[in-house]
HTML snippet that shows the backbone in 3Dmol.js (N, CA, C, O; Angstrom):
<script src="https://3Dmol.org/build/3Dmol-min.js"></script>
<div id="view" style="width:600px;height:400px;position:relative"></div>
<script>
const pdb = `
ATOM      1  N   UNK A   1     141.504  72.688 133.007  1.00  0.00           N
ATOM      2  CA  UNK A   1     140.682  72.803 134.194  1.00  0.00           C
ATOM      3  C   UNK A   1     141.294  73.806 135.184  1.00  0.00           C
ATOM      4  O   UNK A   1     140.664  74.622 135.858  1.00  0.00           O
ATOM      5  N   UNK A   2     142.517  73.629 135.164  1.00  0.00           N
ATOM      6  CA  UNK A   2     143.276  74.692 136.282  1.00  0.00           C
ATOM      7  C   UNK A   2     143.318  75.966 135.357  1.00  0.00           C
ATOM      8  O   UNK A   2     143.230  77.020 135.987  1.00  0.00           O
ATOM      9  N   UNK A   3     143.424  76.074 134.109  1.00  0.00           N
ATOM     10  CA  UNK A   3     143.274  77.701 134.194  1.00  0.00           C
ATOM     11  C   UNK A   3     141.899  78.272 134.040  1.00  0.00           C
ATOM     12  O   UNK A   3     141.641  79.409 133.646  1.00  0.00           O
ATOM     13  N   UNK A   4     140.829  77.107 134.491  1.00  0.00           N
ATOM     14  CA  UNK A   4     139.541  77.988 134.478  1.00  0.00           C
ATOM     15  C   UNK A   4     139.154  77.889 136.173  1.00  0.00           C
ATOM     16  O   UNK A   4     138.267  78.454 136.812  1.00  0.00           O
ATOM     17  N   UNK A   5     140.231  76.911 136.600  1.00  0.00           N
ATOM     18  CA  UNK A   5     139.962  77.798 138.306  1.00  0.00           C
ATOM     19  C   UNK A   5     140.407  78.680 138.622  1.00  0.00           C
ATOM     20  O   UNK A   5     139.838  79.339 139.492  1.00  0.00           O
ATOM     21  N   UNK A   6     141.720  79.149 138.031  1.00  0.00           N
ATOM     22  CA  UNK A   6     142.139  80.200 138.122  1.00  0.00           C
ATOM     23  C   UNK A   6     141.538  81.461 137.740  1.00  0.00           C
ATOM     24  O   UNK A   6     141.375  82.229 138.689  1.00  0.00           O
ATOM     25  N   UNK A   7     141.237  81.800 136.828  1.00  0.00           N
ATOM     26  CA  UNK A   7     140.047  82.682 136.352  1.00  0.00           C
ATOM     27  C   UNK A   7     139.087  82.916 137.335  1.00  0.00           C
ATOM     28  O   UNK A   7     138.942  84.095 137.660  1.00  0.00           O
ATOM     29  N   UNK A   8     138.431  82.119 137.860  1.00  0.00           N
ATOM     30  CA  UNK A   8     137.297  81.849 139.004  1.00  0.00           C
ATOM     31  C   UNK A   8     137.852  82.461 140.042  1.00  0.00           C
ATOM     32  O   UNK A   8     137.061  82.923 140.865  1.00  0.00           O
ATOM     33  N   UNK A   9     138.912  82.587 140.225  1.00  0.00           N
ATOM     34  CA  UNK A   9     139.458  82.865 141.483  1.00  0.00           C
ATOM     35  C   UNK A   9     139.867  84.725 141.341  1.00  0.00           C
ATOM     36  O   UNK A   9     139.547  85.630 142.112  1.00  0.00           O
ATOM     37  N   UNK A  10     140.620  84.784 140.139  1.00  0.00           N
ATOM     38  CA  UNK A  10     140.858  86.228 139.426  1.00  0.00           C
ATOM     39  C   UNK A  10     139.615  86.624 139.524  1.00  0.00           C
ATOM     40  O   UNK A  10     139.734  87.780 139.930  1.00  0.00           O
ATOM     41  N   UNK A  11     138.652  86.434 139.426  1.00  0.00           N
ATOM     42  CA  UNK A  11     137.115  87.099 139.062  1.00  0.00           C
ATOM     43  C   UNK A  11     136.593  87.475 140.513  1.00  0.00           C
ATOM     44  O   UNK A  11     135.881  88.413 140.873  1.00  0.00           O
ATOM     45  N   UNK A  12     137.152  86.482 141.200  1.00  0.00           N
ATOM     46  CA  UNK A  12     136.410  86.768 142.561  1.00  0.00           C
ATOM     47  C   UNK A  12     137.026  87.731 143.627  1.00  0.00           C
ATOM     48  O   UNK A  12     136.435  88.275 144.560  1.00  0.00           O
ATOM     49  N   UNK A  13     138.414  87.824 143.263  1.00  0.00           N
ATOM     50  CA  UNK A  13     139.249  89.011 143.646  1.00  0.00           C
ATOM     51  C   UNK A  13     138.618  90.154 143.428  1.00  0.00           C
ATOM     52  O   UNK A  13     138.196  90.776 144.403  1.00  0.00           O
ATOM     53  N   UNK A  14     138.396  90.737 141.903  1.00  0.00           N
ATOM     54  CA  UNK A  14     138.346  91.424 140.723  1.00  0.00           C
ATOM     55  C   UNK A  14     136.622  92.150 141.569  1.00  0.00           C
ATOM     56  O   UNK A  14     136.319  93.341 141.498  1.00  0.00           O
ATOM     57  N   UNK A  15     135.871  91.218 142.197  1.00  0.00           N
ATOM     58  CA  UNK A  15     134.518  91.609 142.438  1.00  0.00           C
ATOM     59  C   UNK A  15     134.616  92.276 143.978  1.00  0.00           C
ATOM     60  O   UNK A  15     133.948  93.213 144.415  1.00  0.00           O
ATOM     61  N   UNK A  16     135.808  91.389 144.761  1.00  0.00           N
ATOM     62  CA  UNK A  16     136.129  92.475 146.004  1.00  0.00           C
ATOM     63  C   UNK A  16     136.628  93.484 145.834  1.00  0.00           C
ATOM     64  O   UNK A  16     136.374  94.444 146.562  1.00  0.00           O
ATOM     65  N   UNK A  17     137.230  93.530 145.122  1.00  0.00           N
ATOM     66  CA  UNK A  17     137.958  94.982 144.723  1.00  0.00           C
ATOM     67  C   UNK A  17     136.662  95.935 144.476  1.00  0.00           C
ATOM     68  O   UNK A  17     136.110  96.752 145.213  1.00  0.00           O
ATOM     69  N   UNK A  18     136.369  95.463 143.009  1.00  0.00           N
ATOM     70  CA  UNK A  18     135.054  96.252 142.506  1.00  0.00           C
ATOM     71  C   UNK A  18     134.127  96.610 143.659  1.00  0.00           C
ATOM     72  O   UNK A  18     133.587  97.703 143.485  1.00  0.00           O
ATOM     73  N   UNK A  19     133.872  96.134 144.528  1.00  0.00           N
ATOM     74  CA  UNK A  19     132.305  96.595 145.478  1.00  0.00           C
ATOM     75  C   UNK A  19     133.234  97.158 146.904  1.00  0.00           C
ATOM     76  O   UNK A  19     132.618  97.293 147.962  1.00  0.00           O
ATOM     77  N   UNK A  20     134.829  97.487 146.842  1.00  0.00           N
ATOM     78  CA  UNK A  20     134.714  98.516 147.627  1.00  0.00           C
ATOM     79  C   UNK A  20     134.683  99.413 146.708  1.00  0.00           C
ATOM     80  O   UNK A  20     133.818 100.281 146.829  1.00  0.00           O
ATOM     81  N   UNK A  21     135.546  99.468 145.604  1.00  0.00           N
ATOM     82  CA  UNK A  21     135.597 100.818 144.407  1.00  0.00           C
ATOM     83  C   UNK A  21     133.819 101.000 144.592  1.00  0.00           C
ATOM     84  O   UNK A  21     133.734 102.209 144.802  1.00  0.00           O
ATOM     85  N   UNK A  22     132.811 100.611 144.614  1.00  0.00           N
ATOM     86  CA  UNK A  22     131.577 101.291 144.195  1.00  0.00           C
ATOM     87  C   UNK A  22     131.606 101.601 145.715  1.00  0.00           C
ATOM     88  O   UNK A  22     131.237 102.774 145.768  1.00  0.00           O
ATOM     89  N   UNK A  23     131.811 101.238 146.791  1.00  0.00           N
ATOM     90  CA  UNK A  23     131.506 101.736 147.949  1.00  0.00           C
ATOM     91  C   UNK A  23     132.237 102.940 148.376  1.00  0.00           C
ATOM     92  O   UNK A  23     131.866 103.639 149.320  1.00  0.00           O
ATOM     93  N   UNK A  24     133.291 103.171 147.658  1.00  0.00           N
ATOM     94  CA  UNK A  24     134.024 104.372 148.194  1.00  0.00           C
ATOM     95  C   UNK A  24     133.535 105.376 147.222  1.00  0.00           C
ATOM     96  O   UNK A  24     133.645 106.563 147.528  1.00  0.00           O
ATOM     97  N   UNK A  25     132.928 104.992 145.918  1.00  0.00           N
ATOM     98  CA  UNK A  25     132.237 106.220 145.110  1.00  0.00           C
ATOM     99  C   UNK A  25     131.267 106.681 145.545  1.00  0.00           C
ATOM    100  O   UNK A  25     131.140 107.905 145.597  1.00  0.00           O
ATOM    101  N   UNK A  26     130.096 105.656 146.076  1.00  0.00           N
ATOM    102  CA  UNK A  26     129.208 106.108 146.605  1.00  0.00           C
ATOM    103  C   UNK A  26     129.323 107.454 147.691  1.00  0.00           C
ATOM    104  O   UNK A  26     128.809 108.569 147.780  1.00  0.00           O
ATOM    105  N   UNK A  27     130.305 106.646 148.435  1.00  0.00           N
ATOM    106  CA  UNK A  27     130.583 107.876 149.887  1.00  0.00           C
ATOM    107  C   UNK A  27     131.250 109.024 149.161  1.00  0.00           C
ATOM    108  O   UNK A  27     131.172 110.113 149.730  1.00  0.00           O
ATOM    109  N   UNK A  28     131.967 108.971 147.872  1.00  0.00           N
ATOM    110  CA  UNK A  28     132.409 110.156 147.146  1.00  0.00           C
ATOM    111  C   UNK A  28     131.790 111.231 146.993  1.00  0.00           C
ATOM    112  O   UNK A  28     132.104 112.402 147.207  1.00  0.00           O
ATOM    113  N   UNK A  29     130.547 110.570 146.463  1.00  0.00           N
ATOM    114  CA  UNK A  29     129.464 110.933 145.155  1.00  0.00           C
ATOM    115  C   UNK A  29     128.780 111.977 146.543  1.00  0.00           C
ATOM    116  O   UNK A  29     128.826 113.201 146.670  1.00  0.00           O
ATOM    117  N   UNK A  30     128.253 111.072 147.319  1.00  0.00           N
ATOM    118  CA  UNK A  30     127.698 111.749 148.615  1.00  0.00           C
ATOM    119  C   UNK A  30     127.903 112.766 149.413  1.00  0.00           C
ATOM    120  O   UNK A  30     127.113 113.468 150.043  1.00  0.00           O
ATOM    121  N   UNK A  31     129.309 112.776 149.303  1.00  0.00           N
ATOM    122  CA  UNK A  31     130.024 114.056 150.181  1.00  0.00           C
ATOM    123  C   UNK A  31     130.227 115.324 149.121  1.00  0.00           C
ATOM    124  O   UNK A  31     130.095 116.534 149.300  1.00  0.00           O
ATOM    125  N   UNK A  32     130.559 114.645 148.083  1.00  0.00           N
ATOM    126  CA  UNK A  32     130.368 115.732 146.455  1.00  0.00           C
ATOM    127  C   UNK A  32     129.234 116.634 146.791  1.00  0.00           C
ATOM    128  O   UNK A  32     129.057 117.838 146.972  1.00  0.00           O
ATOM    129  N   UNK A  33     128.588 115.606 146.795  1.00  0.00           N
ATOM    130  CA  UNK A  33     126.839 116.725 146.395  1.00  0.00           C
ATOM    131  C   UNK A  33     126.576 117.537 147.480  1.00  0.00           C
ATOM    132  O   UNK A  33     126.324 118.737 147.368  1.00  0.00           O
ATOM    133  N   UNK A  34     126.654 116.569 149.159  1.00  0.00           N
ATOM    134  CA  UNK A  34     127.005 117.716 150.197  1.00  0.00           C
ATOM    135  C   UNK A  34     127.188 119.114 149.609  1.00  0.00           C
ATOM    136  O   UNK A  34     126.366 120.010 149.418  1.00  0.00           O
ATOM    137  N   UNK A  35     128.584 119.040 149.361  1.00  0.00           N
ATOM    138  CA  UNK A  35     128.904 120.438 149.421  1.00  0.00           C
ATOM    139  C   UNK A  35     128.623 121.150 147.836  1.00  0.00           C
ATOM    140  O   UNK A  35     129.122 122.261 147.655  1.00  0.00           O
ATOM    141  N   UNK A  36     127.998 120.649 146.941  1.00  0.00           N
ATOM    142  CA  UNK A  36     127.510 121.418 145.842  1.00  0.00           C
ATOM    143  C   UNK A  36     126.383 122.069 146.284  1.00  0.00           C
ATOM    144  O   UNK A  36     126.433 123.244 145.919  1.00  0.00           O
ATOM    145  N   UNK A  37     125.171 121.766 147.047  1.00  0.00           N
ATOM    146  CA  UNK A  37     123.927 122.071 147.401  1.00  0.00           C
ATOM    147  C   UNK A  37     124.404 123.275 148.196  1.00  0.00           C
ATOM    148  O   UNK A  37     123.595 124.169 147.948  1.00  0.00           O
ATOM    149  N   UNK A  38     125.568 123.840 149.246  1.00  0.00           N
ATOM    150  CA  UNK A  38     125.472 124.926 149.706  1.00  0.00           C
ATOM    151  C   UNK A  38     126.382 125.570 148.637  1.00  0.00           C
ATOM    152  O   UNK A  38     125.781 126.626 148.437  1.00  0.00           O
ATOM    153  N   UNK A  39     127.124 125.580 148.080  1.00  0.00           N
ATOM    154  CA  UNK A  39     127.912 126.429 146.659  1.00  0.00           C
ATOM    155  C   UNK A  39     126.909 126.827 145.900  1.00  0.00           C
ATOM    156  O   UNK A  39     126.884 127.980 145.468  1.00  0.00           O
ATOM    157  N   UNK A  40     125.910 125.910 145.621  1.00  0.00           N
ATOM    158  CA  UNK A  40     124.692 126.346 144.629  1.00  0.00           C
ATOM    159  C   UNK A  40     123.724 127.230 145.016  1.00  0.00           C
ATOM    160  O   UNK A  40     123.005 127.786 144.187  1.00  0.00           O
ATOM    161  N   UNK A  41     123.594 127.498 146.710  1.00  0.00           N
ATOM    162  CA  UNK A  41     122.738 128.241 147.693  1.00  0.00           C
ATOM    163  C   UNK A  41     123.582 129.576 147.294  1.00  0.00           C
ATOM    164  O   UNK A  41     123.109 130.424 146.537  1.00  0.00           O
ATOM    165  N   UNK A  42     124.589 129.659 147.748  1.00  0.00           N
ATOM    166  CA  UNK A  42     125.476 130.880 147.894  1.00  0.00           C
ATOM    167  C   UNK A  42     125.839 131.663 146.117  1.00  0.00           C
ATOM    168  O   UNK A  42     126.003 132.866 145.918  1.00  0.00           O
ATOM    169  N   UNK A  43     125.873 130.831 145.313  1.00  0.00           N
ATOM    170  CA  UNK A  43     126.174 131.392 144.145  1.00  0.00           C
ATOM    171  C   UNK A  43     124.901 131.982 143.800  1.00  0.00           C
ATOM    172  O   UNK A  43     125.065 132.929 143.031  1.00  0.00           O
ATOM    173  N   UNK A  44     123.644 131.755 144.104  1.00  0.00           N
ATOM    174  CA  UNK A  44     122.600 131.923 143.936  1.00  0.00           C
ATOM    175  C   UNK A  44     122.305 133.718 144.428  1.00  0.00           C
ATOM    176  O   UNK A  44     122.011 134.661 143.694  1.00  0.00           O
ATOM    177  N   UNK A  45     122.538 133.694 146.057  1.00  0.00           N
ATOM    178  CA  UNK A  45     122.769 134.764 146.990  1.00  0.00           C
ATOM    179  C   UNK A  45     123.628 135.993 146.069  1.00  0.00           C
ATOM    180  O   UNK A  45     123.341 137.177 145.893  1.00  0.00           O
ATOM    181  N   UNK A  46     124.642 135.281 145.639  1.00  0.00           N
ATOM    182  CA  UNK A  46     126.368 136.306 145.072  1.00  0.00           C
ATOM    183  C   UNK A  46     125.105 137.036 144.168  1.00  0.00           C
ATOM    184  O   UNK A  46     124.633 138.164 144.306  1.00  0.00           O
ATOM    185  N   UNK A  47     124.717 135.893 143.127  1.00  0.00           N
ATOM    186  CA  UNK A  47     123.941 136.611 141.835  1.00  0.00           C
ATOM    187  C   UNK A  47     122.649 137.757 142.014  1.00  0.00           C
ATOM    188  O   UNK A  47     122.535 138.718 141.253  1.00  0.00           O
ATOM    189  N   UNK A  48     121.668 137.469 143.199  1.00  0.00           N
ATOM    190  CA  UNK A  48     120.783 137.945 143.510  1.00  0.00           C
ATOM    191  C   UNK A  48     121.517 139.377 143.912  1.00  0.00           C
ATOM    192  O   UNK A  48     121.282 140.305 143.139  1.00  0.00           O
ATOM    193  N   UNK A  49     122.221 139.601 144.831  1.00  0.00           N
ATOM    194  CA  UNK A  49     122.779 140.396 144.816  1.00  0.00           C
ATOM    195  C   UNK A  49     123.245 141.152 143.768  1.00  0.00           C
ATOM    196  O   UNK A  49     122.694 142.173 143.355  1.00  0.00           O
ATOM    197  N   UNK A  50     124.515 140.538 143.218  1.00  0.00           N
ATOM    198  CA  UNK A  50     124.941 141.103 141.790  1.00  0.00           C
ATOM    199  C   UNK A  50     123.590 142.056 140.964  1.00  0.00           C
ATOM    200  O   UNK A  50     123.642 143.271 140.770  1.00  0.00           O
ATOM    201  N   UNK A  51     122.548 141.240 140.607  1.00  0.00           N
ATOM    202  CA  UNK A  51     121.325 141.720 140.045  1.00  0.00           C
ATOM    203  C   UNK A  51     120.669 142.876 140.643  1.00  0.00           C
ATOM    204  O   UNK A  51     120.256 143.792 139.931  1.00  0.00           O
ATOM    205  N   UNK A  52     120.555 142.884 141.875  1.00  0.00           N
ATOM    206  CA  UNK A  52     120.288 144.081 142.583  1.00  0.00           C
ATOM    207  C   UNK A  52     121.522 144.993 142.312  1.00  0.00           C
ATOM    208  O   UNK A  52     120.854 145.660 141.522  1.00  0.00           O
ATOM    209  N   UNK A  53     122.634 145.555 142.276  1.00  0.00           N
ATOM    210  CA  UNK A  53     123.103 146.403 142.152  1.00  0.00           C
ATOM    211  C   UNK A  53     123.480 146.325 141.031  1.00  0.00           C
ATOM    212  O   UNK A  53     124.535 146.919 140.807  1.00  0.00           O
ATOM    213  N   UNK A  54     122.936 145.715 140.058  1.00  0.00           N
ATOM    214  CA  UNK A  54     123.064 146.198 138.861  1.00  0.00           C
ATOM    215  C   UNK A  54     122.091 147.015 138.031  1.00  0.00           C
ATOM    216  O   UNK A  54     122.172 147.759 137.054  1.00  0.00           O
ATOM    217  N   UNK A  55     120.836 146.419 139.086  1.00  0.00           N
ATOM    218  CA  UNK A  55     119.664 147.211 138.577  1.00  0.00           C
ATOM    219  C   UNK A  55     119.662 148.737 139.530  1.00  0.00           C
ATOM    220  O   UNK A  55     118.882 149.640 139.226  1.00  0.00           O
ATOM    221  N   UNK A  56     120.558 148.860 140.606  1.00  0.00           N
ATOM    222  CA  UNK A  56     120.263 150.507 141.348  1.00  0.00           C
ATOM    223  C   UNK A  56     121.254 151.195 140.142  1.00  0.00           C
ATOM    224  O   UNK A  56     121.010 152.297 139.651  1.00  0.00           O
ATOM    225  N   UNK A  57     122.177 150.520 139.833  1.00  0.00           N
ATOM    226  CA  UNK A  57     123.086 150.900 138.730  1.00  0.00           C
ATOM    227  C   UNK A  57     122.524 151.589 137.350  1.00  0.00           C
ATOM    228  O   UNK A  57     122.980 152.634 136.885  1.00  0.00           O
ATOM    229  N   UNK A  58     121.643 150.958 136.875  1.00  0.00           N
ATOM    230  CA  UNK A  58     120.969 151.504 135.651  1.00  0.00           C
ATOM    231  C   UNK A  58     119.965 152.494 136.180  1.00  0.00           C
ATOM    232  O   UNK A  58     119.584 153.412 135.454  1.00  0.00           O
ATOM    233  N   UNK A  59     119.562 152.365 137.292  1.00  0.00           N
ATOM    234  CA  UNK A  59     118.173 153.549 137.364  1.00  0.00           C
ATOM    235  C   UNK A  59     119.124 154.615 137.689  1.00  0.00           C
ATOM    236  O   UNK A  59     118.845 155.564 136.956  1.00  0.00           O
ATOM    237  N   UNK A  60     120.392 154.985 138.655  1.00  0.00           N
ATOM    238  CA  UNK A  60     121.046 155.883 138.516  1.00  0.00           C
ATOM    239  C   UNK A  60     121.638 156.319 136.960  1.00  0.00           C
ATOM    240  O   UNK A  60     121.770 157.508 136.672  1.00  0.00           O
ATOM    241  N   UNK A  61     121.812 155.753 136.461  1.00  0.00           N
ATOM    242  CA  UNK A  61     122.664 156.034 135.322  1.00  0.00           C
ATOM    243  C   UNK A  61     120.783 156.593 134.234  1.00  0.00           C
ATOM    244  O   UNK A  61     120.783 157.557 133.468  1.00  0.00           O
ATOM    245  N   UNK A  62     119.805 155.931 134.426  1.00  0.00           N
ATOM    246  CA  UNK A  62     118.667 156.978 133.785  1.00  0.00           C
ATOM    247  C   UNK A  62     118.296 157.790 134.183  1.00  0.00           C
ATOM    248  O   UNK A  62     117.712 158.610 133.475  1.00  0.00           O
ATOM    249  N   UNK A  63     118.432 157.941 135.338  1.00  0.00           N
ATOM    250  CA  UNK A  63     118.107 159.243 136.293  1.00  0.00           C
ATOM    251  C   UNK A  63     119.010 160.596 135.942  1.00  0.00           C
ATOM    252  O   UNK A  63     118.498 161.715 135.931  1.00  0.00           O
ATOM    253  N   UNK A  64     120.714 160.308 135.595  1.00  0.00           N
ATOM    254  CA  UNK A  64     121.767 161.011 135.680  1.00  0.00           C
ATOM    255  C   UNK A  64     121.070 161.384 133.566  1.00  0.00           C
ATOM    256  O   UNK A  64     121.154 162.554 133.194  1.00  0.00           O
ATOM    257  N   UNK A  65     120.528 160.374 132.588  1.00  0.00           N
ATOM    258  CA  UNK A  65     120.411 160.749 131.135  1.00  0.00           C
ATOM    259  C   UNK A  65     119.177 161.307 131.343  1.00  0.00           C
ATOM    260  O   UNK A  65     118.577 161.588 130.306  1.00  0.00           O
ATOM    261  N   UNK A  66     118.645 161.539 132.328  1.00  0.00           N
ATOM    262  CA  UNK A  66     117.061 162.410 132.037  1.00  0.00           C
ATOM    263  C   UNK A  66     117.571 163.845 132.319  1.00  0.00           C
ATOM    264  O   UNK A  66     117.132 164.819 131.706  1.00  0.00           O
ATOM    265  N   UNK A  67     118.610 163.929 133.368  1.00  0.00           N
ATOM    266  CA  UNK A  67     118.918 164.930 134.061  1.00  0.00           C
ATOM    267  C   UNK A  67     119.776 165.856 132.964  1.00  0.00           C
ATOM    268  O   UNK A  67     119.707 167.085 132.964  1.00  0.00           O
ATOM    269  N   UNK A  68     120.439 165.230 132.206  1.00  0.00           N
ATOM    270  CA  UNK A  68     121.462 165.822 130.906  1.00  0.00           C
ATOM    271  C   UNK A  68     120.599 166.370 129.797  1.00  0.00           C
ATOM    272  O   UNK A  68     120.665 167.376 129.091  1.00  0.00           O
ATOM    273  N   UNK A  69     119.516 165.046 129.922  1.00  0.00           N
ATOM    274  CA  UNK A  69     118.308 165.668 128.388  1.00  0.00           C
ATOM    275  C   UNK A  69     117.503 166.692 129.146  1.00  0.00           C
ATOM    276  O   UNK A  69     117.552 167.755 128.528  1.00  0.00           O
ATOM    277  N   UNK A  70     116.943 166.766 129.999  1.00  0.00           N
ATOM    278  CA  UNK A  70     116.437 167.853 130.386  1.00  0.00           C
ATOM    279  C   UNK A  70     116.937 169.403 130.536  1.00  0.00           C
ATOM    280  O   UNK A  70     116.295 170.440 130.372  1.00  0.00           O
ATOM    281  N   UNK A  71     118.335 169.201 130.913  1.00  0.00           N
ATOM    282  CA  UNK A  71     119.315 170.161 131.243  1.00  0.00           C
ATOM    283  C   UNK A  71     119.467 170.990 129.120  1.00  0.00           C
ATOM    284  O   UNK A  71     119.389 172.144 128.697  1.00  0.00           O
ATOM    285  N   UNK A  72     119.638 169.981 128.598  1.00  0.00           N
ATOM    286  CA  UNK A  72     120.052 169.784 127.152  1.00  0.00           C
ATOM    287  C   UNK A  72     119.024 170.944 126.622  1.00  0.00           C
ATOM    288  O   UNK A  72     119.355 172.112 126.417  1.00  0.00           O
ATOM    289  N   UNK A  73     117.633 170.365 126.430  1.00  0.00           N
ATOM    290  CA  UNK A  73     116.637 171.063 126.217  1.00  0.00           C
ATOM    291  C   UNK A  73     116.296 172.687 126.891  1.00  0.00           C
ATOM    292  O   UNK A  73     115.838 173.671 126.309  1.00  0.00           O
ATOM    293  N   UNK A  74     116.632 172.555 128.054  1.00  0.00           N
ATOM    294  CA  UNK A  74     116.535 173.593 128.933  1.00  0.00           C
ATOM    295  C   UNK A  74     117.675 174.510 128.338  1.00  0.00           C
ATOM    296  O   UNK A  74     117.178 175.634 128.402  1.00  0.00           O
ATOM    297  N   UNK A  75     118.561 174.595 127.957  1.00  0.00           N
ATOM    298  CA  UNK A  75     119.959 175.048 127.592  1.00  0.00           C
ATOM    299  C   UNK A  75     119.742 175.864 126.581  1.00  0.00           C
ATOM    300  O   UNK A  75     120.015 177.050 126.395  1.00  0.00           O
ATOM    301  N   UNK A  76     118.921 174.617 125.613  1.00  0.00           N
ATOM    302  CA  UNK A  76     118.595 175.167 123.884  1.00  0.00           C
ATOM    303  C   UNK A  76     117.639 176.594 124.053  1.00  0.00           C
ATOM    304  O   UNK A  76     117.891 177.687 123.547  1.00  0.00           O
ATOM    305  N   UNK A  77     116.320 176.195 125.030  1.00  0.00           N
ATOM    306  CA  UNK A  77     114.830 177.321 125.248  1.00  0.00           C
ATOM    307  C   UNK A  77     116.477 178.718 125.693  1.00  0.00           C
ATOM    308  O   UNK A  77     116.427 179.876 125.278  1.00  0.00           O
ATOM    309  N   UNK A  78     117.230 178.386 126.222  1.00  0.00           N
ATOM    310  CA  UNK A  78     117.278 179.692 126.446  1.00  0.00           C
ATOM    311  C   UNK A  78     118.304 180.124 125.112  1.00  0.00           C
ATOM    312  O   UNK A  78     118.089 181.262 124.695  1.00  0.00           O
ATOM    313  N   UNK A  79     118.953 179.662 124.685  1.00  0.00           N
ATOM    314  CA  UNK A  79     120.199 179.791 123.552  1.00  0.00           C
ATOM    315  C   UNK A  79     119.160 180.424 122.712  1.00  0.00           C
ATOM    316  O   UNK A  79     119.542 181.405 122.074  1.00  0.00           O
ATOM    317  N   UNK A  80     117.843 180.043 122.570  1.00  0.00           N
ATOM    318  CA  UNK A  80     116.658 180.201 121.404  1.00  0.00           C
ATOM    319  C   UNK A  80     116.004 181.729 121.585  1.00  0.00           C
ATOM    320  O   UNK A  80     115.625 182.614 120.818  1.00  0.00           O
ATOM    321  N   UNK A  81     116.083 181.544 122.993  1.00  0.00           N
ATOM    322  CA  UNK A  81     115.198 183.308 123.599  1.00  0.00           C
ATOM    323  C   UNK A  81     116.505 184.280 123.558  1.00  0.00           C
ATOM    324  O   UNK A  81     116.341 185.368 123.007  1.00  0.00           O
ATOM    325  N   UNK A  82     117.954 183.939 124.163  1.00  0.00           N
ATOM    326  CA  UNK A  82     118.919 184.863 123.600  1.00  0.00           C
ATOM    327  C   UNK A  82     118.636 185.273 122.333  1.00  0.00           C
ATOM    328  O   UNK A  82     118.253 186.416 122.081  1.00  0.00           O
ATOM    329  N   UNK A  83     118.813 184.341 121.443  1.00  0.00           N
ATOM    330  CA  UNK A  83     119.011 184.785 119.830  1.00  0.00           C
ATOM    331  C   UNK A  83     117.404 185.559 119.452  1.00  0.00           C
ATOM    332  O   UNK A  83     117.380 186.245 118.430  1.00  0.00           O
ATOM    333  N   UNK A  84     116.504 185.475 120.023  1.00  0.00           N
ATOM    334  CA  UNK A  84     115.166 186.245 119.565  1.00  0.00           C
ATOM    335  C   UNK A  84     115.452 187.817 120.453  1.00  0.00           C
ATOM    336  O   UNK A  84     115.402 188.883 119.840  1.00  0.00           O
ATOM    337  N   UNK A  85     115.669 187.769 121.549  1.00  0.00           N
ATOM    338  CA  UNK A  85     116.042 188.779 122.358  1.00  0.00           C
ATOM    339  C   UNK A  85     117.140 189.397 121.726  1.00  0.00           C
ATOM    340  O   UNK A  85     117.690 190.365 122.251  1.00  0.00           O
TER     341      UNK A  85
END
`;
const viewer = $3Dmol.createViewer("view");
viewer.addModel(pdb, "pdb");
viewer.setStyle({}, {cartoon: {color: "spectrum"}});
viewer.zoomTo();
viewer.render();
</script>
C-alpha cells in the first residue's frame, strides 16, 4: 500500500514539473517563431534582390555576346571584301 502511495505522490511531482516544462516550451516555441517570421521577411528581400541583379547581370553579359557576334560578322564582310578587292 505504501509503495503505491508513493508512486501517487512521484506522479504528482512528475505532472508539476511536466506542465511548467510545457509552459516554458510554449513561451519557447512562441518567441522562436517571433523571430523566424521577420528572418523569413528579410531572406525573402536578400533573394529578391539577389534575383534582380542577377538578371541586370545576364542582359549585360547578352548585350556585351550580341556586341562580339555582330562585331565578329562585321570583321568577316570586310576580311571577305579585302580578299575580293
Amino acid at each position: 500500500m505504501n509503495n503505491e502511495f508513493l508512486k501517487g505522490i512521484k506522479a504528482r511531482e512528475r505532472v508539476v514539473v511536466l506542465k511548467t516544462v510545457i509552459h516554458l516550451d510554449s513561451q519557447q516555441i512562441s518567441l522562436y517563431k517571433d523571430s523566424i517570421v521577420p528572418s523569413y521577411q528579410q531572406m525573402i528581400e536578400v533573394s529578391k534582390k539577389e534575383v534582380y541583379d542577377l538578371n541586370r547581370t545576364i542582359d549585360r553579359k547578352d548585350a556585351e555576346m550580341k556586341l562580339y557576334k555582330y562585331g565578329f560578322v562585321g570583321m568577316s564582310i570586310l576580311a571577305i571584301l579585302g580578299f575580293i578587292l
